[in-house]
N, C-alpha and C positions, 0 to 999 in steps of 0.2 A: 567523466561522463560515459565514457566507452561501459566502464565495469557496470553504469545503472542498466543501460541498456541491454547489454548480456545477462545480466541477473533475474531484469524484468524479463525478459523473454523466457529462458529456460524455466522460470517460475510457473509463468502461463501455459507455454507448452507441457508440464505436467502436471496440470489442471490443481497445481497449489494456490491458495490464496496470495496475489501478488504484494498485496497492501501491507500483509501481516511482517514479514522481514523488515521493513525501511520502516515502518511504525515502532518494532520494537526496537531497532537500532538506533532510533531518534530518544526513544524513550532513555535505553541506556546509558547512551550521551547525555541525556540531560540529569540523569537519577544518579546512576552511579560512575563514580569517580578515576575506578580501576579504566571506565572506556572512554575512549580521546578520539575523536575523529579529525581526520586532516581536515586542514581549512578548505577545500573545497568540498567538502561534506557538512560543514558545520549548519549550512541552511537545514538541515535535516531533524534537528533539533530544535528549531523555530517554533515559535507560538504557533503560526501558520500552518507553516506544514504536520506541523501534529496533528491541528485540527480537522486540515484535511485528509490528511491520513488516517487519522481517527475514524472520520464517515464514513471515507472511503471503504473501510476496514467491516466497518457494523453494516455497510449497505448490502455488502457482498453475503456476509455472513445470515444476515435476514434473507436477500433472497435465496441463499443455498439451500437457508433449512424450511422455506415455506412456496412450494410448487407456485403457486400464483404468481407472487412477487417475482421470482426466477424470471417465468415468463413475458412479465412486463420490463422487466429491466432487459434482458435480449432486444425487445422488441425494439425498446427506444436506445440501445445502442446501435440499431441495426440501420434506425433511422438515422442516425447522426453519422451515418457512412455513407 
């Protein structure tokens, strides 16, 4: 758990898409064969977490590229603090 938390972070602090790493590593895990994840990563691969990763992934990437949406998504994370 330690390594998500350091990943996420350093991700965020250099304002990389955080979603995009753990999405396509899920992906990997599920698609191709050569990549294995330890069993305490295997959640990651999930129906679930795909799909939320998946969202996650396109919500960020819409508001990156469209000024408005940015500033509404800030605003209601800002709220949820």
């Amino acid at each position: 758990m330690i390594e998500f938390l350091i990943g996420t972070s350093l991700a965020a602090s250099a304002g990389l898409n955080a979603w995009m790493p753990l999405f396509l590593l899920g992906l990997a895990d599920r698609l191709l064969p050569s990549v294995v994840l330890p069993a305490s990563w295997s959640w990651l691969s999930s129906d679930l977490a795909l799909w939320i990763l998946g969202g996650l992934l396109l919500l960020e990437v819409v508001a990156d590229k469209i000024p408005v949406s940015y500033t509404h998504l800030r605003a209601h994370e800002t709220s949820l603090h």
